[in-house]
Structures are given as C-alpha cells and as structure tokens.
C-alpha positions as CSV (number, residue, x, y, z in Angstrom):
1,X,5.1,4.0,17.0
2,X,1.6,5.7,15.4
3,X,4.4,6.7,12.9
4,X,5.3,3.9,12.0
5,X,2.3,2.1,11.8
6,X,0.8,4.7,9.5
7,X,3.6,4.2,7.3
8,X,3.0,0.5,7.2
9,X,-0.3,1.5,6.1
10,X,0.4,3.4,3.3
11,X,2.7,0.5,2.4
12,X,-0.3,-1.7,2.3
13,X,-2.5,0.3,0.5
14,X,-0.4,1.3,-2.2
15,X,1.0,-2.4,-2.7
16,X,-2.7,-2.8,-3.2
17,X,-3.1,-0.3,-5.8
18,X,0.3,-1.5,-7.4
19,X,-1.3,-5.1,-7.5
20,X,-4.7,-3.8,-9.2
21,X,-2.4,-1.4,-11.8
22,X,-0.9,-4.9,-12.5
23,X,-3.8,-7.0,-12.9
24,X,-5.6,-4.2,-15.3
25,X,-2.5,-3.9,-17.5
C-alpha cells in the first residue's frame, strides 16, 4: 500500500512539473 501511494505521488508531482514545462513553453 505505502508503495503504491508513493507512486501516486510521484505521479502528482511530476504531472505538476509537466503542467509548469507546458505553461512556460
């Protein structure tokens, strides 16, 4: 389960990071 969820985090954060790369371009 803590696996998981720490995947789902790292999920978020780099959706996040993908958004912002998006929005600068």
């Amino acid at each position: 389960m803590l696996n998981r969820l720490h995947a789902l985090l790292l999920m978020s954060t780099f959706e996040k990071k993908e958004k912002k790369t998006i929005t600068s371009w």
